[in-house]
N, C-alpha and C positions, 0 to 999 in steps of 0.2 A: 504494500500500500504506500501512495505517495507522504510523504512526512511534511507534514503541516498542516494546515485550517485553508478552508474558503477564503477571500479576504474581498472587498469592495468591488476593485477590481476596474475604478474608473482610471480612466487616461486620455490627455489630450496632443493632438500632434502639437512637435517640435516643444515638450513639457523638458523633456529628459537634455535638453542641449548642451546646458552647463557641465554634465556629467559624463557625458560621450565625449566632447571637447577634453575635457581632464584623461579620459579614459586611452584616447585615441594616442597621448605623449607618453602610456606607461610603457619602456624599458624593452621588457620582453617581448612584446608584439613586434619589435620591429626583429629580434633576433631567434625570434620559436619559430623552429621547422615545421610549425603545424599550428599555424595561425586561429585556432578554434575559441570562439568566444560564445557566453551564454546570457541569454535575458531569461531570469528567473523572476516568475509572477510577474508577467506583461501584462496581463489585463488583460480589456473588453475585445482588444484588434489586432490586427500586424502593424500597425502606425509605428508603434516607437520600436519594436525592432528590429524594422526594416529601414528607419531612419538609422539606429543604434548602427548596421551595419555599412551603408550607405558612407557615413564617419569613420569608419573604421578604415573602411574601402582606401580613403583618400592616403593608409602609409602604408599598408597590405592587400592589395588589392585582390592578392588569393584566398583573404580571410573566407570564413564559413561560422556561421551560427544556426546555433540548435535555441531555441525558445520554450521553456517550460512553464507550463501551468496545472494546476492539479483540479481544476475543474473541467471534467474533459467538452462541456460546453462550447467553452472558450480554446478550446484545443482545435476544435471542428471550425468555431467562428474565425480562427487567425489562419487558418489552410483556405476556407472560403474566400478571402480576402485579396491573396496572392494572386488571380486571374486580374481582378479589377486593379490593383494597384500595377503590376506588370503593362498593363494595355497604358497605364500613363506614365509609365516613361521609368516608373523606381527600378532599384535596383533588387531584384529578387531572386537571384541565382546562391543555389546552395544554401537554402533557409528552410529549417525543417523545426516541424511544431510537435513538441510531445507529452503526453501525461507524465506530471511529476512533480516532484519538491523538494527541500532542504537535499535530499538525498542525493539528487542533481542524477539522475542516472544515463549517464553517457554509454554511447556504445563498448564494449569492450576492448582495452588499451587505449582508450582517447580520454584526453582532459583537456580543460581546459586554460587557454593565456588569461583569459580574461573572463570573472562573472558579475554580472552586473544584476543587484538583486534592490531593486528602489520603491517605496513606497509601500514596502510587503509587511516589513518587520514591527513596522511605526504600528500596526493591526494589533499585535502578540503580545503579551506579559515581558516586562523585564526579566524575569526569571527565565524565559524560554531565548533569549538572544547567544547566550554561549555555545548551548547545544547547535542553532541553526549553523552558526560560524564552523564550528568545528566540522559540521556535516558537511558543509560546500566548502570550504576548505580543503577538504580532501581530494576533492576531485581537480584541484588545482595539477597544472606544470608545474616545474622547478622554476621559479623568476616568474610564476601567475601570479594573480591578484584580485580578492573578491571586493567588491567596491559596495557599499550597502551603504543606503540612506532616504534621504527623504526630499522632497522639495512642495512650492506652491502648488497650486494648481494650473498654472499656465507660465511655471520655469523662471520666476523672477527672483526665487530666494531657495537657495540648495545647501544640502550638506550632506556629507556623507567620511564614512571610514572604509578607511584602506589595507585588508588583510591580508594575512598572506600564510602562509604555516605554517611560521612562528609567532603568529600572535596580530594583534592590532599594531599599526605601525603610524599611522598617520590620522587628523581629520584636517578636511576642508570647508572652508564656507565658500561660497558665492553666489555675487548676490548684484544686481543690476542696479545701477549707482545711478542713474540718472533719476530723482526726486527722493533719493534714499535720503531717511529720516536717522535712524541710527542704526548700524551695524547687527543691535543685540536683535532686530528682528528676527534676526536668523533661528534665535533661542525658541522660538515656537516650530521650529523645521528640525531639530535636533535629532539626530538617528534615537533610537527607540531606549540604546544603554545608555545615554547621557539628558535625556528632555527632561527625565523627572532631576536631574541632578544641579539645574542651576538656583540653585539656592547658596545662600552665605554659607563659606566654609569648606565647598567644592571646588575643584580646579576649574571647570568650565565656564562658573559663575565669576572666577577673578578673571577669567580668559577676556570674557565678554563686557565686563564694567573695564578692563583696561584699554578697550578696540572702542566702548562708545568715547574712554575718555581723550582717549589720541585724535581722533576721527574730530569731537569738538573742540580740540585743540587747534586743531589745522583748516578750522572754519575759513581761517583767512584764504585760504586757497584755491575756494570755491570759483571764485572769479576767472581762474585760469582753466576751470570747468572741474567737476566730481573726479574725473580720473586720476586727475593733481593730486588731490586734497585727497582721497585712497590710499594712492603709493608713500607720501608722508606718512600715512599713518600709521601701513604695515610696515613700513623704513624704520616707524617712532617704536613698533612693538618690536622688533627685531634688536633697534638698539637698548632698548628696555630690560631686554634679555630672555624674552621669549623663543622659541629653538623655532623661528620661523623657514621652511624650506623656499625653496626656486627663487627669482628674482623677478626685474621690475614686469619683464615681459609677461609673464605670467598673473604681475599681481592689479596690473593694468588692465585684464580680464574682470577685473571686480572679484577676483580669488587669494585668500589666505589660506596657507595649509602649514598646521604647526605640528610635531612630533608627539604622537599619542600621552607617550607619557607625563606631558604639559596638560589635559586636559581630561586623564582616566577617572575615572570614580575613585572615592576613596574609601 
């Protein structure tokens, strides 16, 4: 039986962009002989991952992905999809839809580079997040990466963590700057093991009052437009002493991604 619960199950195109984008620059993908990525709990359609792969396309263009859901409904509804999206132009070659869950069950000796499991976990108890990780985890390559998190509903505020098989290693926010109010929006988008966690006294909670307090620090650089007044401010947490990874390039995206251990539960 597939491992895990029904869950909502809505989704809207180009929701997931922030995370494919992040997704598309990890490491291994450009260097695994066997470029296989996975969208666990897609949802209602083949939209997002056949965008998810669409992205991928552009640094492997021999990638392939397999799509899991464990309502097999929705299994039948993202195969049905694939004529009508094929006739307009997407990209649909090598995209296979199957019953299934945590358990990720791939063909025999296939894993995967890349699994991409968003908006699923945010459904489940805190208590059930360890197990789920460990379970897709497993079915990683060596230099994979299971990417789980959360975002709005039409992609304007994401975050998610970045596993791998030894453990959580990374989180990222990002978040679309243009009339962004403060940063800790993001604290209501929080993957499933950290949204109850920002309260006084959590690492997440000092993560997020020191990113709104840099962020109105650097008010003054609005003028030169939001992306300024961004990159100040992850510049300002990074000098701060926060273990912030990538550079401007990346964080002029409207993306921070700091080292797990900076913002784990305690």
């Amino acid at each position: 039986m597939p491992k895990g619960s029904i869950t909502r199950g809505t989704t809207n195109p180009n929701r997931l962009r922030r995370v494919d984008r992040w997704a598309s620059r990890w490491p291994g993908l450009r260097s695994t002989p066997d470029p296989l990525v996975v969208d666990l709990g897609y949802g209602s359609s083949a939209v997002t991952p056949v965008e998810f792969i669409e992205r991928i396309r552009r640094v492997r263009h021999d990638a392939s992905l397999v799509g899991f859901e464990i309502d097999p409904e929705r299994v039948r509804s993202a195969r049905a999809d694939l004529p009508t999206l094929e006739a307009q132009g997407r990209d649909t070659a090598n995209l296979a839809f199957e019953l299934g869950g945590f358990e990720t069950p791939l063909a025999p000796g296939r894993s995967a580079i890349i699994i991409r499991a968003f908006n699923v976990l945010r459904q489940y108890n805190e208590s059930e997040v360890a197990e789920a990780w460990a379970l897709m985890a497993k079915r990683l390559q060596p230099g994979g990466v299971l990417i789980e998190g959360t975002c709005d509903e039409i992609g304007r505020v994401a975050s998610w963590v970045a596993i791998t098989p030894d453990g959580p290693q990374t989180l990222t926010i990002s978040l679309r700057l243009t009339d962004l109010d403060l940063p800790s929006i993001a604290a209501e988008r929080l993957p499933k093991v950290l949204i109850h966690r920002n309260v006084p006294g959590e690492r997440v909670h000092a993560f997020f009052a020191d990113l709104d307090r840099w962020w109105m620090t650097h008010v003054g650089l609005g003028g030169f437009g939001t992306e300024q007044r961004w990159v100040a401010t992850v510049q300002s947490m990074k000098d701060s002493g926060w273990p912030v990874r990538d550079g401007r390039a990346q964080w002029r995206l409207g993306e921070i991604t700091v080292e797990w251990a900076a913002v784990a539960p305690k």
